[in-house]
C-alpha positions in Angstrom: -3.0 11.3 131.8 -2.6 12.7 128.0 0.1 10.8 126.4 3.6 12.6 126.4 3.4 12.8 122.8 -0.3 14.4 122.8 0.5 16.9 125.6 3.7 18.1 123.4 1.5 18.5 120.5 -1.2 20.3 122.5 1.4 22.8 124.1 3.3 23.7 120.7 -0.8 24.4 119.5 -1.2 26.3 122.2 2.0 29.1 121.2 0.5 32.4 120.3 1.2 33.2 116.8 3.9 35.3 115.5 3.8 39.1 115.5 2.9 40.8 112.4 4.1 44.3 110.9 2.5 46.0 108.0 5.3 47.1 105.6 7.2 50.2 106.0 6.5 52.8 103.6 9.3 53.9 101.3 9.8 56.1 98.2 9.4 55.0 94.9 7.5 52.0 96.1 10.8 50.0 97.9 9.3 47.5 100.0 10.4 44.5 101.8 9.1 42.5 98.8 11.3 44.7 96.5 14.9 43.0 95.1 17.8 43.8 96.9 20.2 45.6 93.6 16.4 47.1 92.9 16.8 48.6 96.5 20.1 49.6 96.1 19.6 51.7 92.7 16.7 53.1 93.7 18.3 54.6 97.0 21.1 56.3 95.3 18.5 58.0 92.9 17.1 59.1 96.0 20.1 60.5 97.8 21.6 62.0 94.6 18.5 64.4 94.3 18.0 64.9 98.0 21.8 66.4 98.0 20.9 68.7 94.7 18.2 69.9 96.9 20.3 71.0 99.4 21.5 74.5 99.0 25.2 75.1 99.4 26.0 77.5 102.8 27.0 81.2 101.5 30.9 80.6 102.0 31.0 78.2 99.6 29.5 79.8 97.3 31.3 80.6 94.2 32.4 84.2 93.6 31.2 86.3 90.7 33.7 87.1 88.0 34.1 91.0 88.5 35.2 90.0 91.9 37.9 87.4 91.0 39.0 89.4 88.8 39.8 92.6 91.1 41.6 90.2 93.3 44.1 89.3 90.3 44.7 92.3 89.1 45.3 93.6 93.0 47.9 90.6 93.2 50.0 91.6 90.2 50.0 94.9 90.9 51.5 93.6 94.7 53.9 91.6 92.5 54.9 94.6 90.6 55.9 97.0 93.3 57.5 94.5 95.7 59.6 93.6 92.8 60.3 97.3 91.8 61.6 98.1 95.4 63.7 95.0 95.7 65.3 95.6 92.5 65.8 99.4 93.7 67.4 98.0 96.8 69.7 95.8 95.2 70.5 98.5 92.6 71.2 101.2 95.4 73.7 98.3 97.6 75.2 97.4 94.4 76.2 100.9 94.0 77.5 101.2 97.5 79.5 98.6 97.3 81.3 100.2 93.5 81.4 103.0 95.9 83.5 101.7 98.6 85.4 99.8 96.2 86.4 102.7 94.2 87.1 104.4 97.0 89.3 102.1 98.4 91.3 100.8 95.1 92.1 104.5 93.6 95.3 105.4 95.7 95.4 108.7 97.2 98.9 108.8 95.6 100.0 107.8 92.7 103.5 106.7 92.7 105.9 106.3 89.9 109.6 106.1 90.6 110.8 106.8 87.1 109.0 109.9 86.9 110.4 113.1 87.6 107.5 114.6 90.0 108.4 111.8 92.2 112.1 112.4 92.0 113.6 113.3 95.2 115.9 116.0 94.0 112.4 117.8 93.6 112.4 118.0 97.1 113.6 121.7 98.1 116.2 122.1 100.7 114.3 119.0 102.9 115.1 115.7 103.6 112.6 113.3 102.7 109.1 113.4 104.7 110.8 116.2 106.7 108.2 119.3 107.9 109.7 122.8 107.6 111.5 124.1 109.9 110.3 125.3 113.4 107.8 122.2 113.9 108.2 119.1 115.9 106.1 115.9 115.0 104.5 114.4 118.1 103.7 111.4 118.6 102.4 107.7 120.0 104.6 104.0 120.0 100.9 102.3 120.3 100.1 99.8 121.9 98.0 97.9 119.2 96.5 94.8 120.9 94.6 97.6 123.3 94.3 100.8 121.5 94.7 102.8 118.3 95.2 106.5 117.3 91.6 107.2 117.1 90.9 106.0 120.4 94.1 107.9 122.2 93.0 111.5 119.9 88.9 111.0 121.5 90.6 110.7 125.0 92.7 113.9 124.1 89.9 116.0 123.0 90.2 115.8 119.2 94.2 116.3 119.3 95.6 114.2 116.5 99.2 112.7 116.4 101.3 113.6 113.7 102.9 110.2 114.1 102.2 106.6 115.1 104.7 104.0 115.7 104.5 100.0 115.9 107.5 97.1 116.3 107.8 94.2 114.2 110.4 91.3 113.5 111.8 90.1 110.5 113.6 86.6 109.7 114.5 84.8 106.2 110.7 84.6 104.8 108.9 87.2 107.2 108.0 90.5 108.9 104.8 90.2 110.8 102.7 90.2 107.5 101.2 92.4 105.1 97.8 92.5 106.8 99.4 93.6 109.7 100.9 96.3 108.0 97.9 97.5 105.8 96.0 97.5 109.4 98.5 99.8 111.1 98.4 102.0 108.0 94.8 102.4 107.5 94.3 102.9 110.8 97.3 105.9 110.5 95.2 107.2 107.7 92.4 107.8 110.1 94.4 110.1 112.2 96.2 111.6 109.2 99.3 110.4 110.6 102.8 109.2 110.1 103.5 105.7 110.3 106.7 104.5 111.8 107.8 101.3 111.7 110.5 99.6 113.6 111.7 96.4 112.0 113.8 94.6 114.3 115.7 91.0 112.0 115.8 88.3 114.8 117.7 86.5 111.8 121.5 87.6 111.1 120.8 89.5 108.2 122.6 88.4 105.8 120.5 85.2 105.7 117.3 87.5 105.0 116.8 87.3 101.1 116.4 90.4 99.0 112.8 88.6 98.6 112.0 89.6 101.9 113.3 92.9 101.8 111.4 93.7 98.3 108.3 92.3 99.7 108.6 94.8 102.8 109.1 98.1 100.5 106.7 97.1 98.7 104.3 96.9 101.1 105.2 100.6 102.6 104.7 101.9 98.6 101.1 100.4 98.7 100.5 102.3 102.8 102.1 105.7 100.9 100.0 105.1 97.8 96.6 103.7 98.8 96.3 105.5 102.0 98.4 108.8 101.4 100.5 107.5 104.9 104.0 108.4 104.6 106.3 105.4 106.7 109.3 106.3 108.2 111.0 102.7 108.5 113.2 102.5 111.3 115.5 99.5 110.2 117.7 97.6 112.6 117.1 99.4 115.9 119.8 99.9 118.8 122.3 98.2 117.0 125.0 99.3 119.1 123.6 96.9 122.4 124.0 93.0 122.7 120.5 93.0 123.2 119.4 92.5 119.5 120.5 89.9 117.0 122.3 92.5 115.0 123.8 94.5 118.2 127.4 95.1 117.9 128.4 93.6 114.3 128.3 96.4 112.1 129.8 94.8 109.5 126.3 92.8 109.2 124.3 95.8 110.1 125.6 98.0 107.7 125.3 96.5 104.5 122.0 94.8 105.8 120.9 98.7 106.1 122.4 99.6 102.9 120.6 96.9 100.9 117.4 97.7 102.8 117.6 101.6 101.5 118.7 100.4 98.1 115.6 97.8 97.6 113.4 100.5 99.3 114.2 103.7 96.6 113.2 101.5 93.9 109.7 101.5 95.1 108.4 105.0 96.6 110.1 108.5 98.0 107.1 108.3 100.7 109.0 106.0 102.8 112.2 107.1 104.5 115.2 105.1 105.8 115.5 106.0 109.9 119.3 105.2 111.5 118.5 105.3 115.1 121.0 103.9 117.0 120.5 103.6 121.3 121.9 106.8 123.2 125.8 105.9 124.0 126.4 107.5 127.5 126.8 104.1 128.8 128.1 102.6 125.8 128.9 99.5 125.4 126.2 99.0 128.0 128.1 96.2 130.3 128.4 93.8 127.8 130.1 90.9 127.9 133.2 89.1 126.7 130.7 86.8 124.9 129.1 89.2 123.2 131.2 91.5 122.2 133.3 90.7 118.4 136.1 88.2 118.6 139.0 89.6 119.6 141.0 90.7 116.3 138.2 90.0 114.2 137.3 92.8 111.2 133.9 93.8 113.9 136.4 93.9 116.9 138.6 96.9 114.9 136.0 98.8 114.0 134.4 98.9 117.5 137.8 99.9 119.0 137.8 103.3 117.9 140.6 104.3 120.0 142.5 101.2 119.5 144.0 100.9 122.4 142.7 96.8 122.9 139.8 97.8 124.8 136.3 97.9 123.5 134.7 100.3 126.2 133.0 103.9 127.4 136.0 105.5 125.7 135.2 104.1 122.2 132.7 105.8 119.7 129.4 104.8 120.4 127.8 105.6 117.0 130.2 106.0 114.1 131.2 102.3 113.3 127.2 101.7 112.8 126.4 104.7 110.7 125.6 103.6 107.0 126.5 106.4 105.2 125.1 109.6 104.1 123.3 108.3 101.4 121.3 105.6 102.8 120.0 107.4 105.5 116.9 110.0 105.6 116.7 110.7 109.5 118.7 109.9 112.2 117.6 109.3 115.7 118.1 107.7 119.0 116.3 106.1 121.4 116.0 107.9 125.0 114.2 107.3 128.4 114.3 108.4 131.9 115.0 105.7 134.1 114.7 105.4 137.4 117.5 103.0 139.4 115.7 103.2 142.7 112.8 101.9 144.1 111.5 105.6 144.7 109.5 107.6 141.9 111.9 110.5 141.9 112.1 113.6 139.9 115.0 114.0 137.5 117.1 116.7 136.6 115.3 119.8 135.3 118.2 119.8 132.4 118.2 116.1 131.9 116.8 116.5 128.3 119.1 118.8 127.2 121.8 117.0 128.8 121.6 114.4 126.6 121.2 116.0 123.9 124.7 118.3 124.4 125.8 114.8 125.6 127.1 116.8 129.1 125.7 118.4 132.0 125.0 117.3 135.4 123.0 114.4 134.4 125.8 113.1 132.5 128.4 113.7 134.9 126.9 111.2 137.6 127.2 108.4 134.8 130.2 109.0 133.1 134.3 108.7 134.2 137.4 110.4 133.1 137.8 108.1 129.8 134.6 110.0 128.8 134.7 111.6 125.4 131.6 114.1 124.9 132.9 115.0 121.6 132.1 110.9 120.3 128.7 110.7 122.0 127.1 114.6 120.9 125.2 112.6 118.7 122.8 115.8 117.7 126.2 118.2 116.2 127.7 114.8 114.8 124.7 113.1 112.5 121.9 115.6 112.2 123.9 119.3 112.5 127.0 118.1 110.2 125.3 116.0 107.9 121.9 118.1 107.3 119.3 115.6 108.5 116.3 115.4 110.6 116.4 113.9 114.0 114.0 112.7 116.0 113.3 110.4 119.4 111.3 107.2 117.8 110.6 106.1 121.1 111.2 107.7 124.6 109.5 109.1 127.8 109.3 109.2 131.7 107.8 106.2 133.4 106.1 105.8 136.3 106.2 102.8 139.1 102.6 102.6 140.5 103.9 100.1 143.3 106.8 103.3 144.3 106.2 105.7 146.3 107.5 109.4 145.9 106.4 111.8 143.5 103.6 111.7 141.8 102.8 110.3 138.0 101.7 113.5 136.8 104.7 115.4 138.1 107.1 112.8 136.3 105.3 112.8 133.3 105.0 116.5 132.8 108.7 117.4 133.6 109.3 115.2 130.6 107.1 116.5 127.9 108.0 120.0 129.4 111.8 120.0 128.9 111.3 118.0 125.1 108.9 121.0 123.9 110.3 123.9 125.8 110.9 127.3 122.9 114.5 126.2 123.7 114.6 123.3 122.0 113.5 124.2 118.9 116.3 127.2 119.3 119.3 124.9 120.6 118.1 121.9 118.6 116.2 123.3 115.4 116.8 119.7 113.7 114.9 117.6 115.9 111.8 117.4 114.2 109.7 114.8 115.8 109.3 113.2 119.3 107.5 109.9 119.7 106.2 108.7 123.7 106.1 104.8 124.1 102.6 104.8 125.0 102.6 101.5 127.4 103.1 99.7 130.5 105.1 96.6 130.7 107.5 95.1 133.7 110.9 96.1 133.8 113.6 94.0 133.8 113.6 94.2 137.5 109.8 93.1 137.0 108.6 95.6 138.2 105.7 98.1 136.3 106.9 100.6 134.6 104.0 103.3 133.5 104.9 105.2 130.1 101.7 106.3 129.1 101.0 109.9 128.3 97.2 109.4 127.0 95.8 106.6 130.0 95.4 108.7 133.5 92.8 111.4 133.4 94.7 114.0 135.1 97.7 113.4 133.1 95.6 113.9 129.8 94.2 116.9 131.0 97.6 118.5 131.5 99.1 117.2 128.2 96.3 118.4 126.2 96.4 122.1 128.0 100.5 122.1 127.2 99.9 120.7 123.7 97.2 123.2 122.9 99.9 126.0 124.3 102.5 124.6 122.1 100.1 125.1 119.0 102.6 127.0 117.1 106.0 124.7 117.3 104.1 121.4 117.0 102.2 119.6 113.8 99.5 117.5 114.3 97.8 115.0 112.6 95.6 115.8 109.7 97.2 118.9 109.1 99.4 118.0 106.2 100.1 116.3 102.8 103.1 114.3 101.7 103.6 114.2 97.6 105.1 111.4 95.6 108.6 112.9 96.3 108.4 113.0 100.0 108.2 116.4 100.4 106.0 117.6 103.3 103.1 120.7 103.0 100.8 121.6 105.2 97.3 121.6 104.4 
């Protein structure tokens, strides 16, 4: 046997030899033999003019000069005319805006007090904001959180009211606010309307600074002024129930009425002073002990015209409130048709008139033998003797959807039938303007009471045809001016 040692040897001879390559060609002679930084150089001279040797693909390549120039000069001229009609925009909203700015900061009417065009005794033969004779103002107490005149004249086919009417209260510091005010007024002016407003104190008045009160005629002057709206304020309201804070003291209401006027003169002719008590039949309205004056007070003397102890139906219902002639431009009242029942029935065909000549049938089933017509013929007593215009700031016929009997349009058009009859203007040629409460609220025997003249289709339908028939004893909205001295012309 070989030795270990020889056979290892012989088998390690006996390995086939290792594979040779021949060299791998490269460029600019690189070789296997070739340094490795000589490698590396060389390479990058090789890629660097491969890539120059490439041709870029035809959207990269680079535009020619007349081209990029188009493009700029097509940009800025882009530029220039979306700049040109910005600025024209701007320019033509700017002036908009001077417009409506101009237009709402020139007042219609320029009021001066000291000067003698604005002087009432300019005024011929009328009181002040009174239309000429023969013509009756009608009219809307809106409801403001769901309507306004524009929306009540569409529903009447174009018919604009001559007047519109809201409620406010006034204590020490405050009456509802100016914004409020300027509101109600501009939205008058739409109509061409009257404003009235009926500012109730909740406050005893003598606590109500003349602050207050200036700040209030004040704000009327700017409604009269900036919108051309004349105001008739009604001041105090139904003084003569318990049911205001005023009601039944008219040694507070009247000098509270008198500074009101006074404050109110110094500011504009376009606003008049309204006295409009509640109508007396039933005076003093079943109040009580408590609210009624102390006996033997100064209030309690006044209120007992007759003095015969007694403050009731037999006393004057008016006269103790009454300011005096000169501090009040209209006089008015307050009247209604109720209803006692729980029946929708039809009232007396003379019921208007009635009232107004303070006897009659209708008065006769309210009234007892202590009944004096002469105190309550409140139309002979403050408009006929004293010259001044009278008018109904709020009134009207409800209806009681939940009754049964007759029906709503029947009620309704009784009502507004008797107040515009050709006799009224004849009998009562003073009464000069006629306002409906246009709402629906409970009663105080919570039931609903419907007042609304401009709400039911059928009932707007037949008010519309009267009104239109009426043409030539009513004024309507839009259809006349009011100067700086309160004198009314018609357009």
């Amino acid at each position: 046997m070989p030795s270990q040692v020889g056979d290892e040897a012989t088998t390690l001879e006996r390995r086939p030899p290792p594979r040779t390559f021949p060299p791998i060609p490269t460029p600019n002679g690189i070789n296997g033999d070739t340094p490795l930084r000589q490698r590396r150089e060389l390479s990058m001279e090789v890629n660097e003019k491969s890539l120059h040797r490439i041709p870029p693909p035809p959207s990269s390549q680079p535009r020619s000069k007349s081209n990029k120039g188009l493009c700029n000069v097509l940009f800025w001229i882009k530029a220039f005319i979306a700049l040109t009609l910005s600025m024209a925009g701007m320019a033509f909203l700017a002036y908009l805006v001077y417009a409506k700015r101009v237009s709402a900061t020139a007042p219609k009417i320029v009021i001066d007090p000291t000067s003698a065009a604005c002087s009432a005794t300019n005024r011929t033969g009328l009181g002040r904001l009174e239309p000429p004779a023969g013509k009756i103002m009608w009219g809307f107490a809106v409801d403001w959180a769901v309507d306004t005149p524009q929306n009540i004249s569409t529903r009447m086919a174009g018919l604009k009211p001559a007047v519109v009417a809201m409620f406010a209260t006034m204590d020490e510091t405050q009456y509802g606010g100016s914004a409020m005010l300027y509101w109600m007024g501009q939205q008058a002016a739409l109509t061409g309307s009257m404003l009235e407003v009926t500012m109730e104190p909740i406050v005893n008045m003598s606590l109500i600074p003349d602050s207050t009160l200036t700040a209030l005629a004040k704000d009327c002057a700017y409604i009269n002024s900036q919108y051309g709206v004349p105001v008739l304020l009604r001041f105090g309201h139904e003084m003569n129930g318990a049911w205001t804070n005023y009601g039944l003291k008219p040694t507070q209401y009247v000098t509270g009425f008198r500074r009101m006027t006074t404050i109110m003169r110094k500011y504009s002719n376009l606003t008049a002073m309204l006295w409009a008590p509640n109508v007396g039949i039933t005076y003093p309205f079943s109040a009580t002990a408590a609210q009624l004056p102390a006996v033997g007070s100064v209030d309690w003397k006044l209120l007992d015209t007759n003095a015969d102890g007694v403050i009731n139906d037999a006393d004057d219902p008016y006269g103790p409130y009454y300011p005096g002639d000169d501090y009040v431009d209209w006089v008015g009242l307050s009247l209604y048709v109720f209803q006692e029942g729980t029946t929708n029935v039809a009232f007396q065909t003379t019921y208007f008139s009635d009232y107004m000549f303070a006897q009659g049938p209708t008065i006769d089933a309210l009234v007892d033998a202590r009944y004096n017509q002469t105190n309550h013929d409140f139309y002979t007593r403050f408009a006929s003797a004293k010259n001044k215009p009278m008018c109904f700031p709020e009134s009207g016929s409800p209806y009681h959807p939940a009754y049964g009997g007759v029906d709503e349009l029947t009620l309704k058009q009784g009502w507004w039938r008797q107040v515009y009859a050709p006799t009224t203007l004849s009998n009562f040629p003073l009464l000069k303007m006629v306002v409906n409460f246009e709402e629906e609220k409970l009663n105080d025997r919570s039931i609903m009471s419907d007042w609304r003249l401009a709400s039911n289709p059928a009932v707007i339908a037949a008010y519309v045809a009267d009104l239109q028939s009426y043409t030539n004893r009513l004024t309507y909205g839009g259809t006349f001016g009011i100067d700086c001295s309160g004198t009314f012309a018609f357009q």
